[in-house]
C-alpha positions in Angstrom: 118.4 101.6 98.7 118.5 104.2 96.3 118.7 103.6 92.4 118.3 104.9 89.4 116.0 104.0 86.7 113.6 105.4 83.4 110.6 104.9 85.5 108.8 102.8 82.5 106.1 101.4 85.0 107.7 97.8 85.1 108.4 97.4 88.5 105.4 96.3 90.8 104.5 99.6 93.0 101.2 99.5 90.6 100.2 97.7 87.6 98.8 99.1 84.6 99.6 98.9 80.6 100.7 101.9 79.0 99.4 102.5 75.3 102.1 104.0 73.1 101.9 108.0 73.0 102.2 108.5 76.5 105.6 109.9 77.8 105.9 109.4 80.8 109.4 107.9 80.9 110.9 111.1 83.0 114.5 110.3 83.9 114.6 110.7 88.0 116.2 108.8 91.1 113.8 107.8 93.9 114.4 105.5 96.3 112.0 102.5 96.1 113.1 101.5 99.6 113.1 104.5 101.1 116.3 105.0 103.7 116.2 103.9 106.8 117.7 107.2 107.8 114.9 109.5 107.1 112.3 109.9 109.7 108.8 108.5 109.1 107.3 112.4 108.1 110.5 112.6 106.1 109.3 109.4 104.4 105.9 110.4 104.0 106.7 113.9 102.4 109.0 112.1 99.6 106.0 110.1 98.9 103.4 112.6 98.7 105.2 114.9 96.7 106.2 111.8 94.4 102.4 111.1 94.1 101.5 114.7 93.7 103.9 115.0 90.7 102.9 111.2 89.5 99.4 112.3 89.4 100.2 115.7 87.9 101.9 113.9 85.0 98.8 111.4 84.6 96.3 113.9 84.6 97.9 116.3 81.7 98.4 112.4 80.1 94.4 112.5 80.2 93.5 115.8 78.9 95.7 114.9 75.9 93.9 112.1 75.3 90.8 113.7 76.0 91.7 116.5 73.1 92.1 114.0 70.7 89.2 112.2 71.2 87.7 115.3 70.8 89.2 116.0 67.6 87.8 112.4 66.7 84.6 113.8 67.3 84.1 111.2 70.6 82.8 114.0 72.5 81.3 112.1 75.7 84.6 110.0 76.0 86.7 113.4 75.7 84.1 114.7 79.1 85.0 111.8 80.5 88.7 111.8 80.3 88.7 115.5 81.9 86.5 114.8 84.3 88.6 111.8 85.5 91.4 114.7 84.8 89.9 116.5 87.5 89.4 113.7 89.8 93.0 113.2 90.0 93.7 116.4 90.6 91.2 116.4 92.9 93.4 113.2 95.0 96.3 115.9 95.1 94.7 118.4 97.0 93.9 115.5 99.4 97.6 114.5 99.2 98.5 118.6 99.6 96.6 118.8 102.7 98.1 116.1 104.0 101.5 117.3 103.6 100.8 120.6 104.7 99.8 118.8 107.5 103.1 117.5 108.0 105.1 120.5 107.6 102.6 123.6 108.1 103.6 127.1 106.4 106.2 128.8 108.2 104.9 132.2 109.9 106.2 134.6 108.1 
């Protein structure tokens, strides 16, 4: 079933708190319960590119952060915050290779 919603993070795919100053209520539809109509890869491409651009969005959230605790003068928290930056970025490539493997590059 497909609805639409502000995607706050108050619905139970994950649960974490969300400190003001982070905007990450993008207006989108996805489906939750994913229709029965799409094939399994179909499925799995929808989520992996959901999770690519949900990380994406999470890891630009942390280098902000990171910048102002630099500007706070919290230098090893601001390393730490880019370095988890680049682990999440990190988890995309994982989730790019996986859906390359799902639909490969067309020869050209």
């Amino acid at each position: 079933m497909t609805h639409h919603h502000d995607h706050s993070h108050d619905h139970d795919h994950h649960s974490h708190d969300h400190i003001n100053d982070h905007d990450h209520s993008h207006d989108h539809n996805h489906a939750h319960e994913i229709q029965s109509e799409m094939s399994f890869e179909e499925k799995m491409v929808r989520l992996l590119e959901h999770w690519i651009q949900h990380n994406d969005d999470h890891a630009g959230t942390y280098r902000s952060w990171a910048e102002k605790a630099r500007e706070q003068h919290m230098e090893d928290v601001a390393a730490v915050m880019m370095e988890a930056a680049g682990m999440t970025l990190g988890i995309n490539k994982k989730f790019e290779e996986a859906l390359s493997a799902i639909t490969p590059a067309q020869p050209s």
